[in-house]
N, C-alpha and C positions, 0 to 999 in steps of 0.2 A: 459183531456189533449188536448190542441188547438194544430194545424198544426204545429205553429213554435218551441212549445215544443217538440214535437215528433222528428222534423228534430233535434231541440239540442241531442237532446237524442240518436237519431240514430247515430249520429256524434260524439259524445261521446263513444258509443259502436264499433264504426269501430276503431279509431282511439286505441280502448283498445286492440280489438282483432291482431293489426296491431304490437302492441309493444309486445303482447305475444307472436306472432308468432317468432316473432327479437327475442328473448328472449331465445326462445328453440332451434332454430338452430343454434345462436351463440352459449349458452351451449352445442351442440352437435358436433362441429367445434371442441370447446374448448375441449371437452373432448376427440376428434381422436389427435389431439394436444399434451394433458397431455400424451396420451399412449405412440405417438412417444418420444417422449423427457425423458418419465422414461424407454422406452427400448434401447436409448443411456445411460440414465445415470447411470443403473444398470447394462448393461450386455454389450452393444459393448466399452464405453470409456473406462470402468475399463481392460478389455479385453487384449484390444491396449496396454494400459498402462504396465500391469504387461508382458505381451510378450514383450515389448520393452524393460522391464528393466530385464529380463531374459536374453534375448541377449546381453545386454550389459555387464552382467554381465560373462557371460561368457567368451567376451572376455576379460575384465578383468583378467578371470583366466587363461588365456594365457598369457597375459603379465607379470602376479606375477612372474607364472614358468619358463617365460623367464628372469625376473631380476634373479630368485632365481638362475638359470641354472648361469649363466655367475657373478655372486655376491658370492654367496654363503652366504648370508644375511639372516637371519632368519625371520627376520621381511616382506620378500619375502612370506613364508612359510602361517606365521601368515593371512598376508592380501589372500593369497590363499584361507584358512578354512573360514575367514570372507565372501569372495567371495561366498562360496558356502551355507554361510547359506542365504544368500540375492538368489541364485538360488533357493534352496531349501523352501521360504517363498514365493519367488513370483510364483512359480508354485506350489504351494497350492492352493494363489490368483485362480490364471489362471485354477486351475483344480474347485475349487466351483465354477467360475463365468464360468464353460461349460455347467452345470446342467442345466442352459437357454439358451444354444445354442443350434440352430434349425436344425445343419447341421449334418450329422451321420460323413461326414468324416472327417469333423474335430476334432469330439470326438475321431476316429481311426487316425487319426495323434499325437493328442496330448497323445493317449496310449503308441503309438509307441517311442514318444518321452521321455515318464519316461523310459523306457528299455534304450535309449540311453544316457539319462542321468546318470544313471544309470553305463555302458559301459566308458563312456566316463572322469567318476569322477575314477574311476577305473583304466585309463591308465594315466590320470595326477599324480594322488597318487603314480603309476609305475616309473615314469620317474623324480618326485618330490626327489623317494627313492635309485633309480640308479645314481641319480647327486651326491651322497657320493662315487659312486664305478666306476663310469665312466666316462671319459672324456667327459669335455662340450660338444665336437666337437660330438660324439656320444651321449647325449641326445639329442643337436638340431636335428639333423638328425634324429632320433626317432620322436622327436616331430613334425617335418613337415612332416615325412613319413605317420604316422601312426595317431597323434591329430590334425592336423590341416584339414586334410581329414572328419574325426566324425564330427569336430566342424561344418567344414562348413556343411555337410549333416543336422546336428542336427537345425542351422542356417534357411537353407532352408525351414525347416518342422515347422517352427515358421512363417515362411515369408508367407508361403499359406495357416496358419490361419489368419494369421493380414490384409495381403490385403485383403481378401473379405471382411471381419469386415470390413475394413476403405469404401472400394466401398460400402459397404449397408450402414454406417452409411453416406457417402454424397450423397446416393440414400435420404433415410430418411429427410435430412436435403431438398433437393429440395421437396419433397412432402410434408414437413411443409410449406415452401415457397407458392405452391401450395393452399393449404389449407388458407393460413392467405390471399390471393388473392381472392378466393372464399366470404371467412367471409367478406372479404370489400366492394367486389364489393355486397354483398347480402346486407351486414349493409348500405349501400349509399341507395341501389335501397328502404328498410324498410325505411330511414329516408326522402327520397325523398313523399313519399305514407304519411307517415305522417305531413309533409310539408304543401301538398296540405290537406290534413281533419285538420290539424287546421286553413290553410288558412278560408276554408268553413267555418267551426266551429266560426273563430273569424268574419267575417261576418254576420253571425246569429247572436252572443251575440254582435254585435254593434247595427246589428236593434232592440235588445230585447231593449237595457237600453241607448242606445242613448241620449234621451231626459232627463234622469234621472239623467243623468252625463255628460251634456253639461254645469252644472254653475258649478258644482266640477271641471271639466276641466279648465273653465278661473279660477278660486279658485288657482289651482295646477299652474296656469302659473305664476300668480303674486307671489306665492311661489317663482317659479321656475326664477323670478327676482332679487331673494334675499332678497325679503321684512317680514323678518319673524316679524315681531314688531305690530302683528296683532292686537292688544287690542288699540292701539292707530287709527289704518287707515283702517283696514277693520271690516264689518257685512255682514255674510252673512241674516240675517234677520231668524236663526235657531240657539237658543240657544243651543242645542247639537252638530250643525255642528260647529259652535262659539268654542266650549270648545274643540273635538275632534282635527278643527285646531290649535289651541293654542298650545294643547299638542304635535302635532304633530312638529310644526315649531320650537316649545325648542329641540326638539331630533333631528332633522334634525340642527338646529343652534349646538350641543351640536358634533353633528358628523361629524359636516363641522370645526369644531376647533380639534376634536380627528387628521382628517383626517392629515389636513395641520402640525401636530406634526405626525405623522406618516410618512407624507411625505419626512418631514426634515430627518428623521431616516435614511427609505428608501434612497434618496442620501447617506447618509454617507455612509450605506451598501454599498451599490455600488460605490462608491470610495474604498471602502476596497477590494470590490474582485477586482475591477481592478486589485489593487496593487498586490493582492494577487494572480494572475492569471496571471502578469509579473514575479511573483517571482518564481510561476509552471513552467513556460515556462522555462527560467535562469536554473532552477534547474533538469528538464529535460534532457536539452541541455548537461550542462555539466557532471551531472552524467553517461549520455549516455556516452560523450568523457572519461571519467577519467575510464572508467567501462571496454569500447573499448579496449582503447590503452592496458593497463597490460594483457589483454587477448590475444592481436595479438602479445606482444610480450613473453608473455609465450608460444604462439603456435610455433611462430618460434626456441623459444629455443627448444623444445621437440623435434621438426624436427632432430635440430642438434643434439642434444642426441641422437636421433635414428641413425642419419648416424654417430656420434663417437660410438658407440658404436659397429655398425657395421665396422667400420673403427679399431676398438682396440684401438681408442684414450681415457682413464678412467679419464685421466686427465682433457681434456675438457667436457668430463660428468661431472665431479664434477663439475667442474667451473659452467657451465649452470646448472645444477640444484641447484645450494645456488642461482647463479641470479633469479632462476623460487620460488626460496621459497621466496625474497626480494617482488618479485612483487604478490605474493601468501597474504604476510603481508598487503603491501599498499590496495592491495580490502580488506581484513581482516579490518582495520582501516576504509574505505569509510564506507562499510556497517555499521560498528557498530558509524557510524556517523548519518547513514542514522536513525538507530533504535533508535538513540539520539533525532534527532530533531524531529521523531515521536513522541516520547515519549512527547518531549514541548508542541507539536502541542495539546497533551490530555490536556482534562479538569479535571485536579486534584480534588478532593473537603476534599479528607484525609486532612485538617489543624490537624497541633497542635506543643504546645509548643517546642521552640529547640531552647535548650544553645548553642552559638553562643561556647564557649569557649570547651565546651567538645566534638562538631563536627569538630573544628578546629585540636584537639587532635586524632579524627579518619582519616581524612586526613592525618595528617602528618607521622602515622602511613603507611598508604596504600603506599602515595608516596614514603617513604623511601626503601618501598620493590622494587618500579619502576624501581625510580633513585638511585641503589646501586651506594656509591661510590661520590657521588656528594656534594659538601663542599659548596652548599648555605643553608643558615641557616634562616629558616623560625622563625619569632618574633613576636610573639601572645600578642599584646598589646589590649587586650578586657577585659572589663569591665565583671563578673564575674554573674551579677545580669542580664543583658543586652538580653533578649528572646524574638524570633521571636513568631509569630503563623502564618505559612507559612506550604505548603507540604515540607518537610524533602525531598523529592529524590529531587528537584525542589531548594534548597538553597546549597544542596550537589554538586550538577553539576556543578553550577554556581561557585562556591567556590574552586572545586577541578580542575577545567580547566584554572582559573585563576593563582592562585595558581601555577599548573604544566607548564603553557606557562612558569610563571617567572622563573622557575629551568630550562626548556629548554630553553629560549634564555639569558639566563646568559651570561654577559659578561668576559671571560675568563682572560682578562687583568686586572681587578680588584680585589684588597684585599680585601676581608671582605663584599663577595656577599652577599644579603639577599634578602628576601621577607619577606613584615610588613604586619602585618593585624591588623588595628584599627577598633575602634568601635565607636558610638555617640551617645544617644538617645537625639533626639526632640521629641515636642508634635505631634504625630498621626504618628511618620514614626521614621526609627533607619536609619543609614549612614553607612556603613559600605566602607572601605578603604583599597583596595590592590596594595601597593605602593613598585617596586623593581628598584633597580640598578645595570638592564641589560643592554644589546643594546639599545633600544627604536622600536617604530616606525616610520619609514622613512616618513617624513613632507609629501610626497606626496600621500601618502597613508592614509591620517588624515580622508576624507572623503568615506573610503570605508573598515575600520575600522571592520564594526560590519554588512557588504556584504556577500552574498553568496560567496564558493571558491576562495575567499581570501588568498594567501600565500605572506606572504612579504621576509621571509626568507628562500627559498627553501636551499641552501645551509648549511643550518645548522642541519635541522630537516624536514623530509617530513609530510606533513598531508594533509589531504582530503579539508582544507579552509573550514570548517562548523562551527567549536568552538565554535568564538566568534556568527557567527550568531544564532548560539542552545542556547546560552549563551544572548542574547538580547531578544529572543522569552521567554525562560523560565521569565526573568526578567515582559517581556509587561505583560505573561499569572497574575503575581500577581501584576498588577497596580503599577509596581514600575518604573524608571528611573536609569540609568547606563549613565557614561561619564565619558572622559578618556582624559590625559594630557599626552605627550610624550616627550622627548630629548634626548638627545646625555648621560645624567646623569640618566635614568631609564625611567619608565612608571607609573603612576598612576590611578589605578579604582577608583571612586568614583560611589557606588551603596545606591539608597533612596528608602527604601520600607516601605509601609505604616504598620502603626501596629495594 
């Protein structure tokens, strides 16, 4: 072995010993790392959790037996016992996840705390049973004298287990912090050391083969002109290197044409997330807003129940709470809009057969349970032989919120309301046609149609504005096309899926 070998060689072994060394102290990093993160995720998060939802729940069970007190409503009662099984579950939780708690007095708190549980389910059940024999006026007074005292104590003795849990678990989280600081500034200074030994190293193998690959180099540059058409314009005067280029410049030709149809892709993708990533934004924004408002103003009515109630107004209690259940339905609706256009967003792959006319048949079923009561007459003009090969939940959605807009915006002024549903087959696609004479939609509204949060007619019927857009998405997910005609004389779907 000559001198300049031995320096490769040596340089080769430094540079190995250097990425080994990286290699164990990163996995050592990594594994004080794994520890912290699975002694939050096992024992302090769970921890927090179920103590938090213990407290909560118990006030809860104050509030029951305070409607119960002053209602005298069973279903008070009811959500009471429920109450306490949700205490009685999460301090199970809260008592296996102490077995890896490190602290002795919180194990002695949370002892102390079953006796008062204990105690304390025992003087609600008291006061639950004397609201048959005793004036309101004398259980609340019981109940603030005597339970509200417990609770808070009880309250307490939950509060100075969870905070130290939360200070150690955002002690922990800065000494990961810590730790990932360490591993970078270690892994920079390792890739810096190796930086320099391949610098050395590729200096060495430049003086090794220099001259050996000074014609391969002008070779690779005339490549590297774009001249792959070697069999006509170049020799390198070595029939093997001859043949090698050859082969080589058809693959490199072969992957400079892959490339540039990759490329076209590429753009498209990314025009789509753009789009796609306006439409995140949009959808953010105002789900935030629509999500907001019903919550602040649910809050505010609760307020006022509280002070009617305190006040002896039951009249304005009732009134605010049927407003708190209205606005309780509208998030009810949003979300289950939300779990709609999820659902679009999935990649279906369950195809198969569906009669266009016997799925029509379960629709009209479903809605009639909806819309009790309601004299538009849905008119199933489908062709009987006429079958999709489509996802089933996916032609069901589409179909059945179509369908139901037409009975909700019915025009009330009209005899002889309907919704029509036609059929068509053409070669490689079916038509399918849902045509009512309702209201319509308002001309200026033609282009935002099939938009995020969309309502044209709030006055008539509230909804979340997602419908039609869940309803275009399912359409794109099976390469079809939907469009839509309007007047003052009905609205018209026309939907084209391929077949």
């Amino acid at each position: 072995m000559n001198a300049l070998e031995k320096k490769i060689a040596f340089s080769f072994g430094a540079i190995t010993l250097v990425f080994l060394s990286m290699t164990v102290f990163s996995l050592l990093q990594i594994n004080q790392l794994t520890e912290s993160s699975r002694h939050i995720q096992h024992v302090l998060d769970p921890s927090i959790k179920a103590n938090l939802k213990v407290v909560q729940a118990l006030n809860t069970s104050i509030i029951s037996i305070q409607r119960w007190i002053l209602t005298k409503e069973k279903k008070y009662t009811l959500q009471w016992q429920i109450t306490w099984s949700v205490i009685n579950k999460n301090y199970a939780q809260l008592k296996n996840h102490s077995k890896r708690w490190e602290r002795e007095e919180h194990l002695d708190l949370l002892n102390e705390i079953a006796l008062d549980l204990i105690q304390l389910k025992h003087l609600q059940q008291t006061i639950v049973t004397k609201t048959h024999t005793q004036s309101a006026d004398a259980t609340i007074q019981m109940l603030r004298q005597d339970l509200a005292p417990l609770e808070q104590q009880v309250v307490e003795k939950f509060r100075q287990i969870s905070e130290p849990q939360h200070w150690e678990m955002q002690r922990t989280f800065l000494k990961e912090e810590e730790q990932e600081r360490t591993l970078k500034d270690t892994t920079m200074m390792f890739l810096l050391l190796s930086l320099l030994g391949g610098v050395s190293l590729s200096i060495l193998l430049a003086r090794a083969v220099f001259t050996p690959l000074n014609q391969t180099i002008q070779l690779a540059d005339t490549i590297a002109r774009g001249n792959y058409d070697l069999d006509r314009t170049f020799s390198s005067g070595d029939a093997k290197l001859d043949t090698a280029l050859r082969t080589m410049t058809n693959q490199l030709y072969e992957k400079e044409r892959n490339n540039l149809e990759y490329q076209a892709k590429l753009e498209l993708f990314n025009k789509q997330l753009v789009a796609s990533n306006d439409e995140l934004s949009q959808f953010s924004y105002r789900t935030s807003h629509d999500l907001k408002a019903p919550l602040i103003t649910i809050r505010g009515l609760a307020t006022a129940i509280c002070e009617d109630i305190d006040d002896g107004d039951y009249q304005d209690v009732r009134k605010n709470a049927s407003n708190i259940a209205g606005h309780v339905k509208k998030l009810e609706n949003l979300v289950t809009d939300i779990l709609n256009l999820a659902k679009a967003e999935l990649e279906l792959s369950n195809k198969e057969k569906i009669n266009i006319s016997e799925l029509l048949g379960e629709i009209e079923a479903r809605l009639q349970a909806v819309y009790i009561g309601n004299d538009v007459e849905i008119q199933a003009e489908v062709d009987c032989s006429v079958e999709l090969t489509a996802p089933k939940a996916r032609i069901l959605q589409v179909l059945e919120n179509l369908i139901s807009n037409a009975i909700k915006y019915s025009d009330k002024d009209k005899p002889n309301r309907y919704v029509r549903i036609t059929t068509m087959k053409k070669p490689h696609k079916t038509i399918l046609t849902i045509e009512d004479n309702g209201i319509g939609i308002p001309k200026e509204y033609a282009d935002k149609v099939f938009g995020m949060f969309q309502r044209f007619h709030p006055n008539i019927a509230y909804g979340s504005g997602l419908g039609m857009y869940i309803i275009k998405k399912h359409i794109e997910k099976m390469d079809g096309v939907i469009q839509f005609s309007s007047s003052a004389s009905g609205t018209k779907f026309i939907i084209e899926l391929p077949t």
